[in-house]
Biopython code that builds the backbone (N, CA, C, O; Angstrom):
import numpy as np
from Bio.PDB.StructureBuilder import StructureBuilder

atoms = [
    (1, "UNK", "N", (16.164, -11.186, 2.803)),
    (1, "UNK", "CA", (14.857, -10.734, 3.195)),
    (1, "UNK", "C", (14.990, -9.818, 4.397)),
    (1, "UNK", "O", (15.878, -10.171, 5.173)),
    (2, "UNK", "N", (14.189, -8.513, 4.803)),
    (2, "UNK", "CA", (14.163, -7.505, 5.694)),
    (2, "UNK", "C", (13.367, -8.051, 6.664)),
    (2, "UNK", "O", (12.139, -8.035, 6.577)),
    (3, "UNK", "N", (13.972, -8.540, 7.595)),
    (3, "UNK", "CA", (12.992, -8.417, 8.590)),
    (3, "UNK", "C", (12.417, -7.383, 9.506)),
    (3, "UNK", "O", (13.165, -6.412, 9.621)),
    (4, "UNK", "N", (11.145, -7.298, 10.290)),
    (4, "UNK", "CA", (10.259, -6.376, 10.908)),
    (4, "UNK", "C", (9.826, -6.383, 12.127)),
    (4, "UNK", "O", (8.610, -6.471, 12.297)),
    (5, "UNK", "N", (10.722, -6.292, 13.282)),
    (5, "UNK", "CA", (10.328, -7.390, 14.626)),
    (5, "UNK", "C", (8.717, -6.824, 14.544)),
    (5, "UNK", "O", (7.798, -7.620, 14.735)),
    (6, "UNK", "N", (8.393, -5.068, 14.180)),
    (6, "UNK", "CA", (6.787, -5.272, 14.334)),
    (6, "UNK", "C", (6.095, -5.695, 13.567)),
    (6, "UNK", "O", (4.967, -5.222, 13.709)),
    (7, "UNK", "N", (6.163, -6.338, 12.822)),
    (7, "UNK", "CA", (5.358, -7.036, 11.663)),
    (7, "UNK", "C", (4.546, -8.675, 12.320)),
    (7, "UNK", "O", (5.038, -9.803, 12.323)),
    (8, "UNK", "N", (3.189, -8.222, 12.814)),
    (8, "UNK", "CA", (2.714, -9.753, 13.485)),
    (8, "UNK", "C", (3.019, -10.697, 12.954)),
    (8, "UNK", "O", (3.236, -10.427, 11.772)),
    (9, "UNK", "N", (3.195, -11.893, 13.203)),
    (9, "UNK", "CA", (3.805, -13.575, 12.717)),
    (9, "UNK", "C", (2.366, -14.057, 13.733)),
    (9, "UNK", "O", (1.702, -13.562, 14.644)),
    (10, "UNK", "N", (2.393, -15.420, 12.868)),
    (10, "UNK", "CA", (0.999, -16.432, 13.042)),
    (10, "UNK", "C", (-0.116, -15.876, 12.945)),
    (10, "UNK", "O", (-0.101, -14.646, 12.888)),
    (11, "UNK", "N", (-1.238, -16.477, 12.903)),
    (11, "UNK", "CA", (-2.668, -16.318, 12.742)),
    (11, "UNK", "C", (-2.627, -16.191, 11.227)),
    (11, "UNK", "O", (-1.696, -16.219, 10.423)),
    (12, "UNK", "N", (-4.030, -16.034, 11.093)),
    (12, "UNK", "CA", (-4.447, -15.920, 9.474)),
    (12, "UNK", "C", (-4.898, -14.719, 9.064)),
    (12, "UNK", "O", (-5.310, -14.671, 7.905)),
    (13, "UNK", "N", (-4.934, -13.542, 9.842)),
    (13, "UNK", "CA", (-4.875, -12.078, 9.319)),
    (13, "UNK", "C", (-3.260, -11.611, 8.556)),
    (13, "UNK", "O", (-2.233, -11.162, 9.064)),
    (14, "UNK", "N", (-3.565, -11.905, 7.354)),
    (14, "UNK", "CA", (-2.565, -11.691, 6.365)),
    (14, "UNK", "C", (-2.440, -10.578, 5.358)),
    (14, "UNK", "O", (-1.663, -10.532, 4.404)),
    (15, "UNK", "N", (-3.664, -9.364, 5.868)),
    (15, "UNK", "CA", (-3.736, -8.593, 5.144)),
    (15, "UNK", "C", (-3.362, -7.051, 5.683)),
    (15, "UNK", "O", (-3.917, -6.554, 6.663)),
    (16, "UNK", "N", (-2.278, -6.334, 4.848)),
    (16, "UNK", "CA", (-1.361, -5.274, 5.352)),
    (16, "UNK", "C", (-2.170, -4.247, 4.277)),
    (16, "UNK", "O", (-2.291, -4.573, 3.096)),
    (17, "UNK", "N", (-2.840, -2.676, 4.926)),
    (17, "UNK", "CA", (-2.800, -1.678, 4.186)),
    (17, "UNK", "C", (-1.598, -0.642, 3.993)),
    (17, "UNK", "O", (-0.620, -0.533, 4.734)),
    (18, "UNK", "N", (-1.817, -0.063, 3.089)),
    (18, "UNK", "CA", (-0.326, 0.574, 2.405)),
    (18, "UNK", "C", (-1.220, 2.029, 1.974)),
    (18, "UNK", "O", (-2.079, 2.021, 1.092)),
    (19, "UNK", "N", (-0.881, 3.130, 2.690)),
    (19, "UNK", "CA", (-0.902, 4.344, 2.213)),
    (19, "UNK", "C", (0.149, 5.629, 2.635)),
    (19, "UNK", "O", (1.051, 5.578, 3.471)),
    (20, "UNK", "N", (-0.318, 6.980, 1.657)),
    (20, "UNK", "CA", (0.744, 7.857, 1.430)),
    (20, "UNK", "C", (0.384, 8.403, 2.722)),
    (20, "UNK", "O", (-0.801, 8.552, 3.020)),
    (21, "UNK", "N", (1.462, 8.757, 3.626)),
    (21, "UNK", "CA", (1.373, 9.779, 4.789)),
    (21, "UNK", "C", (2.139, 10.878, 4.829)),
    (21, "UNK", "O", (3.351, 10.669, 4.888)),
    (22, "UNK", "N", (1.865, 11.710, 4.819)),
    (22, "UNK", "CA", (2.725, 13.525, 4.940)),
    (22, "UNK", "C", (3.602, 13.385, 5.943)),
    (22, "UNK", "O", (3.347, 13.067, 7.105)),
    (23, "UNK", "N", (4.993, 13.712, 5.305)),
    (23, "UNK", "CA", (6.274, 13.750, 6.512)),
    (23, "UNK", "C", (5.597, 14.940, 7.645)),
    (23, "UNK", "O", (5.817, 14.602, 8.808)),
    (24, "UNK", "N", (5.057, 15.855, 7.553)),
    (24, "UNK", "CA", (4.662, 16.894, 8.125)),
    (24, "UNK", "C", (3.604, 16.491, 9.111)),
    (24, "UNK", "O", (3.190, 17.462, 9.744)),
    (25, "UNK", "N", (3.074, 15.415, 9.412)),
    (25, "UNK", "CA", (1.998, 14.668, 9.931)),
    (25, "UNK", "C", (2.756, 13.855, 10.888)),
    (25, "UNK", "O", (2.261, 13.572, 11.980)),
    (26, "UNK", "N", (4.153, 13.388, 10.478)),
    (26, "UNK", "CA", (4.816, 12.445, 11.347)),
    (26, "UNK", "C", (5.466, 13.194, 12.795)),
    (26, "UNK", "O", (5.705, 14.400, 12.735)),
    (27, "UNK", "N", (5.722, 12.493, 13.998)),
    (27, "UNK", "CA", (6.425, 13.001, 14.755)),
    (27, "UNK", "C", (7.894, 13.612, 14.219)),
    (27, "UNK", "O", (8.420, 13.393, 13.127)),
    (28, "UNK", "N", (8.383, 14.421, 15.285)),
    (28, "UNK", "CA", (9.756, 14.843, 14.952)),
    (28, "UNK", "C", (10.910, 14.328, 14.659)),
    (28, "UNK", "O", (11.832, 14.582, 13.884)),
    (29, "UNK", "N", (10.568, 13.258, 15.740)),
    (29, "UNK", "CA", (11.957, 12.630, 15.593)),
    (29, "UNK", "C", (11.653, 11.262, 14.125)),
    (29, "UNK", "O", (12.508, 10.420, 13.854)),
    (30, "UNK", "N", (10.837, 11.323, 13.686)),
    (30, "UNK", "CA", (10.745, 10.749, 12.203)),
    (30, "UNK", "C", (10.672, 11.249, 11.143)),
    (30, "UNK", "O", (10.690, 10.483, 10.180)),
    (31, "UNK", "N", (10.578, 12.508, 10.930)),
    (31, "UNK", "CA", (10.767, 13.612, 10.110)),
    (31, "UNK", "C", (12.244, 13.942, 10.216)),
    (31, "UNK", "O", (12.932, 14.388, 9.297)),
    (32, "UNK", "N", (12.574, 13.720, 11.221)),
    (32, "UNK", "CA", (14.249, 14.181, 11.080)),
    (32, "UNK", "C", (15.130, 13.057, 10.347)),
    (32, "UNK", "O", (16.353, 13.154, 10.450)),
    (33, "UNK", "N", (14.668, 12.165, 9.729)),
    (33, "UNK", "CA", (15.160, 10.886, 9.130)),
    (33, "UNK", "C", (14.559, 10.787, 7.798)),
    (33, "UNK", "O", (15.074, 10.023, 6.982)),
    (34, "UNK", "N", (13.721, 11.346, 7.548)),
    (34, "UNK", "CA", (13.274, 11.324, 5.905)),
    (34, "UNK", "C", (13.961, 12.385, 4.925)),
    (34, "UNK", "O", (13.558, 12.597, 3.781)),
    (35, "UNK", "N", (14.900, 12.932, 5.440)),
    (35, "UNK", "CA", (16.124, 13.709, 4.230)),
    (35, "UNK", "C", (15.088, 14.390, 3.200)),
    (35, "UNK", "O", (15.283, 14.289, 1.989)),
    (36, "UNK", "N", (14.046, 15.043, 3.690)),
    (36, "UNK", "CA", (12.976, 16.436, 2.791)),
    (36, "UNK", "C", (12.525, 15.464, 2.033)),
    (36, "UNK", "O", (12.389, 15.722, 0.837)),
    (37, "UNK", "N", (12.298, 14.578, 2.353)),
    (37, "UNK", "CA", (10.466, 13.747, 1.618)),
    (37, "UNK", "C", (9.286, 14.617, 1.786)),
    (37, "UNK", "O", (9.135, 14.825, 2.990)),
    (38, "UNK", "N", (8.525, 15.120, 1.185)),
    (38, "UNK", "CA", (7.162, 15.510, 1.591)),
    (38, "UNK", "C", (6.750, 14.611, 1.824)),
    (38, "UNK", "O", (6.015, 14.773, 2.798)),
    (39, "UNK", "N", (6.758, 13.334, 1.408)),
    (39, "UNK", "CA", (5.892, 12.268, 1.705)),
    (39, "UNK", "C", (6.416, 10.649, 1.831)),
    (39, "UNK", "O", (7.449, 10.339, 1.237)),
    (40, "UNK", "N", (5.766, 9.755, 2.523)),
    (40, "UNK", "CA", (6.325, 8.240, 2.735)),
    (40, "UNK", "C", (4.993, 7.668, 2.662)),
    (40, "UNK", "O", (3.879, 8.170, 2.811)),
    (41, "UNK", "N", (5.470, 6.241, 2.337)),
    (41, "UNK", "CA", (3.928, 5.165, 2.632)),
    (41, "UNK", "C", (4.238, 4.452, 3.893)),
    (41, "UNK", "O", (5.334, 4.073, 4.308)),
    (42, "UNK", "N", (2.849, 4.324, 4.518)),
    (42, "UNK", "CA", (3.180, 3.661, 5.949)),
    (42, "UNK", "C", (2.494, 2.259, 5.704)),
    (42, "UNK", "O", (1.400, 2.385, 5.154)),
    (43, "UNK", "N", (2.958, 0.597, 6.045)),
    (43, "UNK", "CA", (2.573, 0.068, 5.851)),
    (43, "UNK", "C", (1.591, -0.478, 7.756)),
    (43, "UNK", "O", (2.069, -0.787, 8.847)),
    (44, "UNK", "N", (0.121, -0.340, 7.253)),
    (44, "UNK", "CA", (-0.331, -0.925, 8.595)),
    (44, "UNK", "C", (-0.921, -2.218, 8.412)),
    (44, "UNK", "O", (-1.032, -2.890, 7.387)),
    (45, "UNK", "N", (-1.503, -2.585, 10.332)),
    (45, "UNK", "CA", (-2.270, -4.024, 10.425)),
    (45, "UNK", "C", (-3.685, -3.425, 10.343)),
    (45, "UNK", "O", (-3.990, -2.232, 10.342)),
    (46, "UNK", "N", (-4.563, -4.613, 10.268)),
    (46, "UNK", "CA", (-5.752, -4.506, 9.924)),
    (46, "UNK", "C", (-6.137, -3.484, 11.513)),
    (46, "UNK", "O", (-7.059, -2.693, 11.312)),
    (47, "UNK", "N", (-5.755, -3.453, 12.463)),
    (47, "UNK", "CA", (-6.068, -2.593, 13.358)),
    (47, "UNK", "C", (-5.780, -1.495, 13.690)),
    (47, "UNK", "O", (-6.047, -0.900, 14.734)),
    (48, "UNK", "N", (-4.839, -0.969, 12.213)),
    (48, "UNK", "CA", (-4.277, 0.604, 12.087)),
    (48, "UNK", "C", (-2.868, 0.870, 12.360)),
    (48, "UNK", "O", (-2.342, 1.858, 11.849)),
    (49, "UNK", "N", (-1.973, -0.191, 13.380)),
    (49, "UNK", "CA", (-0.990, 0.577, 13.868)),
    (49, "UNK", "C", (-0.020, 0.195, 12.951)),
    (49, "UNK", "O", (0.074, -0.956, 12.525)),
    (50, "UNK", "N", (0.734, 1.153, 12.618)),
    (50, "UNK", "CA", (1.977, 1.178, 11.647)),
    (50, "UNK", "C", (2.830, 0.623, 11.937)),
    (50, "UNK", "O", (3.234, 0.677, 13.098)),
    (51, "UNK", "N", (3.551, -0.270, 10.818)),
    (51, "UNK", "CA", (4.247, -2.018, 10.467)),
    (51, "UNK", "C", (5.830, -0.992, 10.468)),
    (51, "UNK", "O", (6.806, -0.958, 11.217)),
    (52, "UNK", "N", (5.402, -0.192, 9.124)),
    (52, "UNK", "CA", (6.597, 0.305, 8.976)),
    (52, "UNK", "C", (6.437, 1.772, 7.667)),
    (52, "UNK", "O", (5.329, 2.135, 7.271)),
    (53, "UNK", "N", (7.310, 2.202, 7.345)),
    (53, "UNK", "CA", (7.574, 3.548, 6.914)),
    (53, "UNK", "C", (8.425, 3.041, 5.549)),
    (53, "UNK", "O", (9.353, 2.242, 5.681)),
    (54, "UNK", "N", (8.087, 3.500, 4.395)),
    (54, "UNK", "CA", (9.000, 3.573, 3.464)),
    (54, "UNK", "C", (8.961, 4.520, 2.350)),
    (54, "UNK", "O", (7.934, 5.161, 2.127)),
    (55, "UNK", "N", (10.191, 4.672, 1.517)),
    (55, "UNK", "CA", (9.948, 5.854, 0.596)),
    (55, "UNK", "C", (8.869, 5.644, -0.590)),
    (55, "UNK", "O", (8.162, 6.439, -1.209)),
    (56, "UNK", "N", (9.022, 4.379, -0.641)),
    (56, "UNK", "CA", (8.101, 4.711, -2.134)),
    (56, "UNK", "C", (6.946, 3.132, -1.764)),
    (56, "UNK", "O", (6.994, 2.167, -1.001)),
    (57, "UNK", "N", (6.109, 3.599, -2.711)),
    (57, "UNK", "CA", (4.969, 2.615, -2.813)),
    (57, "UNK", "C", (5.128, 1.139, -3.554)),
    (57, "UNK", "O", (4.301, 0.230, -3.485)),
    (58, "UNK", "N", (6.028, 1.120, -4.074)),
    (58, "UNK", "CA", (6.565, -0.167, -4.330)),
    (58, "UNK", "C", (7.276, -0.762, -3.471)),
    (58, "UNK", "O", (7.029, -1.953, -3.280)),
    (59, "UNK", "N", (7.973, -0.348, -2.978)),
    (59, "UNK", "CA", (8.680, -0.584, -2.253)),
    (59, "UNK", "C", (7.810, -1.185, -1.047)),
    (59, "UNK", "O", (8.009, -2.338, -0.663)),
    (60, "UNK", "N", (6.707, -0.250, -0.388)),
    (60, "UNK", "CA", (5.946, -0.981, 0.493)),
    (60, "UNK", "C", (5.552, -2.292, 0.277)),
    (60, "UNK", "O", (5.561, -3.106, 1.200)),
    (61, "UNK", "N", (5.078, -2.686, -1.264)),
    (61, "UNK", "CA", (4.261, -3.488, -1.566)),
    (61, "UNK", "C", (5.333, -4.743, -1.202)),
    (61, "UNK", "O", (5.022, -5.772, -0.602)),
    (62, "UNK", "N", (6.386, -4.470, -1.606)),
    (62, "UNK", "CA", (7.213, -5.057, -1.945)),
    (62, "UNK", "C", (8.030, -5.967, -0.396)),
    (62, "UNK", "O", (8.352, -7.144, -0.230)),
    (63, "UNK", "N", (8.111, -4.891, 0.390)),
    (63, "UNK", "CA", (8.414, -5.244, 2.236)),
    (63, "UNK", "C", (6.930, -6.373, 2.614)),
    (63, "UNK", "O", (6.891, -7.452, 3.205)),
    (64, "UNK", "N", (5.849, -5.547, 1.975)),
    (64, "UNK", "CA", (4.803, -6.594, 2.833)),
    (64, "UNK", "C", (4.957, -7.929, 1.979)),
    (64, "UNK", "O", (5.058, -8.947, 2.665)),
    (65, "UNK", "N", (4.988, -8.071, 0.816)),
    (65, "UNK", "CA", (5.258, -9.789, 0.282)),
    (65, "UNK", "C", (6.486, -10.520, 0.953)),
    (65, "UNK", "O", (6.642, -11.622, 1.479)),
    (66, "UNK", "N", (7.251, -9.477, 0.718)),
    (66, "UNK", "CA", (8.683, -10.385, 1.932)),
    (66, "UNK", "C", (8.109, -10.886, 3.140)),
    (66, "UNK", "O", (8.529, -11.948, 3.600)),
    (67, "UNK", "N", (7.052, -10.145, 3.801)),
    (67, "UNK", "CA", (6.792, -10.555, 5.096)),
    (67, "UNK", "C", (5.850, -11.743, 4.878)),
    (67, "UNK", "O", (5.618, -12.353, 5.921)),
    (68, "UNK", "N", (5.286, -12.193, 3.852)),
    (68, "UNK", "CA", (4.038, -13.041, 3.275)),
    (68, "UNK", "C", (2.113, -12.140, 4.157)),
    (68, "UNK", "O", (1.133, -12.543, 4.784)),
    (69, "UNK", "N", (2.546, -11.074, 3.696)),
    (69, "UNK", "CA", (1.404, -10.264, 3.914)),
    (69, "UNK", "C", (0.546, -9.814, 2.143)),
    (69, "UNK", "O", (1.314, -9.308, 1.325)),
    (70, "UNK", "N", (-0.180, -9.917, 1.923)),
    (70, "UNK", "CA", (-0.668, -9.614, 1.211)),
    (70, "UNK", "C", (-1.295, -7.650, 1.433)),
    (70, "UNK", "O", (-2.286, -7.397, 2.118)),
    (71, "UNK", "N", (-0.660, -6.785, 0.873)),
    (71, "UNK", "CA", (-0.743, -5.379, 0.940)),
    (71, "UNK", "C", (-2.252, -4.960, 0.031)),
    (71, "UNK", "O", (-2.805, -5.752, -0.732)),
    (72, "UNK", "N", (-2.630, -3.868, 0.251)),
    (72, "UNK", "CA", (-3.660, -3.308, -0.428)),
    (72, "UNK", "C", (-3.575, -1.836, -0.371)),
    (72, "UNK", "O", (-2.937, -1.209, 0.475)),
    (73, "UNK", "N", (-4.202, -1.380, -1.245)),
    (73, "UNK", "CA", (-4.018, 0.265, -1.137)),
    (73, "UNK", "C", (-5.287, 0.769, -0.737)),
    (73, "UNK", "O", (-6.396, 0.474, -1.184)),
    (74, "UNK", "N", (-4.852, 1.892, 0.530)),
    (74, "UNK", "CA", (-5.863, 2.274, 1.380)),
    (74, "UNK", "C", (-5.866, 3.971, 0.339)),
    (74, "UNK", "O", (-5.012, 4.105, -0.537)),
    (75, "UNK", "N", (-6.774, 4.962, 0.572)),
    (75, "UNK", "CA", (-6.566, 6.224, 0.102)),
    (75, "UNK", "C", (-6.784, 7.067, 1.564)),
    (75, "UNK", "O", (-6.679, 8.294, 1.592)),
]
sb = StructureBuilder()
sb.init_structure("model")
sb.init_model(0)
sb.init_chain("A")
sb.init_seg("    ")
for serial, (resi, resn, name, xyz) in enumerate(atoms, 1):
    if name == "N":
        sb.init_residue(resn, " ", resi, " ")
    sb.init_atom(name, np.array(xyz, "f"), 0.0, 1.0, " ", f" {name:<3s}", serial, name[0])
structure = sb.get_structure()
């Protein structure tokens, strides 16, 4: 299992949104790590700030159940 030191632990807000974000939108020094993605999904907390970054949308879904977050798709 991957762990996420930013990924909150305890309480009962268990719900992670998952949407597509433009590498071109990201800072520099995180664009310099996506090897010409136009695009990544960012997984956030219910208060917006980003959990984590990944290439594909399964994959998100997939990091937030490891974490026992239940994911949803934001547009």
């Amino acid at each position: 299992m991957t762990d996420f030191p930013s990924f909150p632990t305890g309480g009962d807000k268990r719900i992670v949104y998952v949407r597509e974000v433009k590498t071109a939108d990201l800072p520099e020094a995180i664009r310099a790590q996506t090897e010409g993605l136009d695009h990544l999904y960012a997984i956030h907390s219910d208060s917006g700030d980003v959990l984590a970054l990944v290439r594909d949308r399964d994959q998100a879904f997939i990091v937030a159940r490891q974490n026992e977050f239940s994911p949803v798709s934001v547009h």
